[in-house]
C-alpha positions in Angstrom: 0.0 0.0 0.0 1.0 3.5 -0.3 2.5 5.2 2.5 1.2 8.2 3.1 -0.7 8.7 1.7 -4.1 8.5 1.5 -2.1 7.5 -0.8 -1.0 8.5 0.2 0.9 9.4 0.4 2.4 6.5 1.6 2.9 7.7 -0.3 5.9 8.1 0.5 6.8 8.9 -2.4 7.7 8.0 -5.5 8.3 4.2 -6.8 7.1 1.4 -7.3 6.3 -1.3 -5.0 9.6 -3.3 -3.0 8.4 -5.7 -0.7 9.6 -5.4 3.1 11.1 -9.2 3.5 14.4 -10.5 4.5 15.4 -11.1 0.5 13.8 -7.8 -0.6 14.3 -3.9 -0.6 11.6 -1.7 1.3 9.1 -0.5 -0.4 9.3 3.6 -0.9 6.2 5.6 -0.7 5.0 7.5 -3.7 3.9 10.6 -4.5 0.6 9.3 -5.8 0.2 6.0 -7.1 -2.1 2.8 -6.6 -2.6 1.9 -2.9 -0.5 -1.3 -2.4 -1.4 -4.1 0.6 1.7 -3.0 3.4 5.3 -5.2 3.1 5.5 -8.0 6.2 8.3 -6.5 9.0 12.2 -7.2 7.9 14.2 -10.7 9.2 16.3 -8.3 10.3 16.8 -4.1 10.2 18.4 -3.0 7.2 18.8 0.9 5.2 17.6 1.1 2.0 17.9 3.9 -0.9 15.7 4.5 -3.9 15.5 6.7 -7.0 11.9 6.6 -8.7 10.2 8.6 -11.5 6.2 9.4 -11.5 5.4 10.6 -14.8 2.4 12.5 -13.4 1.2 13.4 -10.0 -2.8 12.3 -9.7 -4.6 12.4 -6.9 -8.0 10.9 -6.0 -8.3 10.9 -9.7 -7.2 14.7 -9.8 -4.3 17.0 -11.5 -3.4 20.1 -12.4 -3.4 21.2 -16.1 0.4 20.7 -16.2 2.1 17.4 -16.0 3.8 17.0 -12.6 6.3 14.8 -13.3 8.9 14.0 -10.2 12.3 12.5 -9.5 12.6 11.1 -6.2 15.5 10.1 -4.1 14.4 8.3 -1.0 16.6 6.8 1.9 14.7 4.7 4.8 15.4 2.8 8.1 13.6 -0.2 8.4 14.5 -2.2 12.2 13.8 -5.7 12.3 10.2 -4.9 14.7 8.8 -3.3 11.9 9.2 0.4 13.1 10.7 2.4 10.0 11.8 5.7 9.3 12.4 7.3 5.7 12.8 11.1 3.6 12.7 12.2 0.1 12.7 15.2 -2.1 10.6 15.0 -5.5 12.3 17.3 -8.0 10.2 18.7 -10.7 12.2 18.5 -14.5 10.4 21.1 -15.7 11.8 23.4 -19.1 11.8 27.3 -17.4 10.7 26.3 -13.8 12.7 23.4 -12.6 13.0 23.1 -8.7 12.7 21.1 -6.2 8.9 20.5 -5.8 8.6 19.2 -2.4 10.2 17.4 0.9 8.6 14.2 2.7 9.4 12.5 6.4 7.5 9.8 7.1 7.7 7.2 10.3 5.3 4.3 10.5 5.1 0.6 12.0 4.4 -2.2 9.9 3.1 -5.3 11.5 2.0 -9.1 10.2 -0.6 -11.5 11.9 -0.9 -14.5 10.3 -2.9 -14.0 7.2 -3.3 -9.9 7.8 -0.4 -7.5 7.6 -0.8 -3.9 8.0 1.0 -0.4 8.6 0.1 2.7 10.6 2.1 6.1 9.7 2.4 9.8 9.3 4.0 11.7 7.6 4.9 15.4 7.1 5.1 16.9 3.7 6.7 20.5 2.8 5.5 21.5 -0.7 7.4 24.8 -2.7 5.6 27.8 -2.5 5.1 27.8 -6.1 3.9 24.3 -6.3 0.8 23.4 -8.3 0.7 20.0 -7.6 -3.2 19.3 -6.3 -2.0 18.1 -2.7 0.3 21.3 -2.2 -2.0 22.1 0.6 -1.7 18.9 2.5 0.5 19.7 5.3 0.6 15.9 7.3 -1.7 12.9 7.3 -1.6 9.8 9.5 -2.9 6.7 8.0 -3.5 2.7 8.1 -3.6 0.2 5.7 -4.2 -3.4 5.7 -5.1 -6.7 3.8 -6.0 -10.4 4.6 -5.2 -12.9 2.0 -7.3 -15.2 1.1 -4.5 -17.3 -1.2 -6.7 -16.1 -4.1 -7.3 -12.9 -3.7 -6.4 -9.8 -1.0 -8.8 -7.2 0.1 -7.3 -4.3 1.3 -8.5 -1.2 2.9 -7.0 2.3 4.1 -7.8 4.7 6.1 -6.4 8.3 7.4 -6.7 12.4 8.1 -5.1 14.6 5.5 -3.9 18.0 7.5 -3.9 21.2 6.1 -6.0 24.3 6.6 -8.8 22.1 7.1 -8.6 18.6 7.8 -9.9 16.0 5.6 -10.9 12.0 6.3 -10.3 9.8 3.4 -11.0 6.0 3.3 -10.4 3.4 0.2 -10.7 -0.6 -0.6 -9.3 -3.0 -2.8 -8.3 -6.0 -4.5 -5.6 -7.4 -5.5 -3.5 -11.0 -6.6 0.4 -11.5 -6.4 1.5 -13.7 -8.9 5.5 -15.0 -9.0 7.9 -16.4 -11.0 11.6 -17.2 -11.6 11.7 -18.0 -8.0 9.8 -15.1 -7.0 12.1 -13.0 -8.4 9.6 -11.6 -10.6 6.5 -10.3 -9.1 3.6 -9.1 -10.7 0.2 -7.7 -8.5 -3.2 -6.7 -10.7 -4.6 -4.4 -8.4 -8.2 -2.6 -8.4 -8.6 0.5 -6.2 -11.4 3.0 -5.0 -11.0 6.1 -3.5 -13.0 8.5 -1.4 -12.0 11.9 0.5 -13.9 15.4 1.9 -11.6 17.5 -0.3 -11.1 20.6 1.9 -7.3 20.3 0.3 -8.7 20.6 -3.1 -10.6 23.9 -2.2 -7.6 25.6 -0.3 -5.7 24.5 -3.9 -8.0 26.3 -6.1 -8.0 29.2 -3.8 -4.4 29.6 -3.6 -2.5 27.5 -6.1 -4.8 27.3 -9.3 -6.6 30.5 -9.9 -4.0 32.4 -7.3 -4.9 35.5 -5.4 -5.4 38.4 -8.4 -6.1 38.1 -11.9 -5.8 41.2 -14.4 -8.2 41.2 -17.0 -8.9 44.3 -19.7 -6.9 46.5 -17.2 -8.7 45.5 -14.2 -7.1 43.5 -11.4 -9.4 41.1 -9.5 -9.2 39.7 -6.0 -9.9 36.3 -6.8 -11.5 33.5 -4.5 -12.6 30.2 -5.4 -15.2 27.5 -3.7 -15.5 23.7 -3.6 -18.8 23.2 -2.8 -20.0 20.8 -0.1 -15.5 20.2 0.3 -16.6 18.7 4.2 -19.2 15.8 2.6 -17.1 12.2 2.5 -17.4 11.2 -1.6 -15.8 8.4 -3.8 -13.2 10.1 -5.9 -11.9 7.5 -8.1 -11.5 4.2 -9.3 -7.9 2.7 -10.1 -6.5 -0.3 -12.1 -2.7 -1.2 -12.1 -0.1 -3.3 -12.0 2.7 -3.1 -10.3 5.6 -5.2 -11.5 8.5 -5.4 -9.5 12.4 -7.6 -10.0 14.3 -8.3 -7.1 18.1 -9.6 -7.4 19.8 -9.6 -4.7 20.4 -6.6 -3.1 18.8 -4.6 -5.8 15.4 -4.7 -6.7 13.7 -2.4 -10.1 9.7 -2.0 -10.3 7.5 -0.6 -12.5 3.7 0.6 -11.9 1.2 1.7 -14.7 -1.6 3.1 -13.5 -4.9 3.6 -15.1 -7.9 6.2 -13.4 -11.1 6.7 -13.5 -12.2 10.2 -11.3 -15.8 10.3 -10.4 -18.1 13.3 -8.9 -17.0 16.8 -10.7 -16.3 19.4 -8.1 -19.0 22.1 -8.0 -16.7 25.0 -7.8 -17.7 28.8 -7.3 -15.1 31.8 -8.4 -15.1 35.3 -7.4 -14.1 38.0 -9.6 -14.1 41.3 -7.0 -12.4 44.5 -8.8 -9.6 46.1 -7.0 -10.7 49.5 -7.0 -14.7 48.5 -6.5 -17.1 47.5 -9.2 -19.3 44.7 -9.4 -18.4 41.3 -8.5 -18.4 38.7 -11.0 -18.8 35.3 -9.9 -18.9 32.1 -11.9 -20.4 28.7 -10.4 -19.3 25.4 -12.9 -18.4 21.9 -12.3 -14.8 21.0 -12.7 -13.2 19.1 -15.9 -12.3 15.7 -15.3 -10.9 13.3 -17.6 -9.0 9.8 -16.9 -5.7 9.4 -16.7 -2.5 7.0 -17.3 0.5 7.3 -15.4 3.4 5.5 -14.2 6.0 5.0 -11.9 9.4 3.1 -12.5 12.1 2.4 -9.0 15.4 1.5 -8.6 16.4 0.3 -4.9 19.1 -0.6 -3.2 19.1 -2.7 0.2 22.2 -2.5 3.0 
């Protein structure tokens, strides 16, 4: 599962999925990708480093009008009781405006019992001022995650608080199937996820990170304010398919994650058009454009 998170955000950040045994590397937690079932506690505590690229930032089946591409680094602690530690910075390789787009520190616990394994973490993310990435405004979350195999199939489920100017409760299940080869060395998990989330987050974005503050128009400037309607009522969000592939030799491990989304419920949003130097207010009330989306992730780790 991601480690967030929500997904989360887990996430957390940026690769693929590495499994948390004593033959594999830690899984890193991405920026926004599928929600994967938690790794089982290490044989024995270990570091582990990661590079990762997201091709696209999405987020309960939401972006912003630019790609948000990221390249991560991520080192982690991982102790042998399943307590871990880990931080990452996601740089943005963007022509005119490249930076770095955001720092993550996240601490968790993962845990195993019998059939069920699970995690419980938070995490603090600090976003550039000038970041657009729809979760900009998410300052922190806590989160859980679980799953019980069945042999044939996992359900899985998370859970958490997003903090930010408001806070906001998200919850999401799943499904998914591990299937191995060459000695497990290959991996490969079909996974079907769905999301839902108050989107308080989503309004502060618009407010302060899509539509910004002023807007000159014909010669006028405009205080501009923008409204998610109903942001504090719990809705589904999106519906995910992926499939996470990861390769383990070794010490090293390489995974790759394309994932497919399907956002549901258009925010109703309301902007505000208030001139400067007085005037009437102009205000605009439409539902928000949302389209599916394919992204992907690809890791390379390293376990010692």
């Amino acid at each position: 599962m991601k480690r967030i998170t929500t997904t989360l955000l887990l996430c957390v950040f940026l690769s693929g999925v590495f499994a948390q045994d004593d033959s594999t590397l830690p899984k890193p937690a991405t920026e926004d990708t599928t929600v994967e079932t938690p790794a089982k506690p290490a044989a024995k505590s270990y570091f582990s480093a990661n590079l990762s690229f997201l091709s696209n930032s999405v987020y309960n089946g939401r972006k912003d009008s630019a790609t948000t591409a990221y390249i991560t680094p991520m080192i982690g602690y991982y102790h042998k009781s399943g307590i871990f530690i880990d931080g990452s910075l996601s740089y943005l390789p963007k022509t005119g405006s490249s930076r770095i787009d955001l720092f993550n520190i996240e601490a968790g616990y993962d845990f195993d019992i019998g059939n069920f394994d699970g995690e419980i973490s938070a995490n603090k993310s600090f976003y550039n001022n000038s970041s657009t990435n729809v979760k900009s405004q998410i300052n922190g979350s806590i989160f859980f995650s679980g799953g019980y195999d069945f042999t044939y199939i996992k359900p899985t489920i998370e859970a958490g608080i997003n903090f930010g100017t408001m806070s906001d409760y998200l919850f999401g299940f799943g499904l998914e199937h591990t299937f191995y080869a060459s000695g497990d060395k290959w991996q490969f998990t079909p996974t079907f996820m769905g999301n839902g989330s108050t989107q308080n987050y989503y309004g502060a974005y618009y407010n302060k990170r899509k539509l910004g503050v002023k807007r000159k128009n014909a010669g006028v400037i405009y205080d501009v304010t923008a409204t998610v309607e109903d942001a504090s009522r719990f809705k589904m969000l999106d519906y995910q398919f992926s499939l996470p592939i990861l390769y383990i030799c070794k010490k090293f491990s390489f995974s790759c994650t394309p994932v497919y989304v399907i956002p549901v419920n258009p925010a109703i949003v309301t902007v505000q058009l208030k001139p400067e130097n007085g005037g009437n207010t102009i205000t605009k009330t439409s539902a928000e454009t949302i389209s599916n989306s394919f992204y992907f992730s690809v890791g390379l780790g390293y376990k010692f």
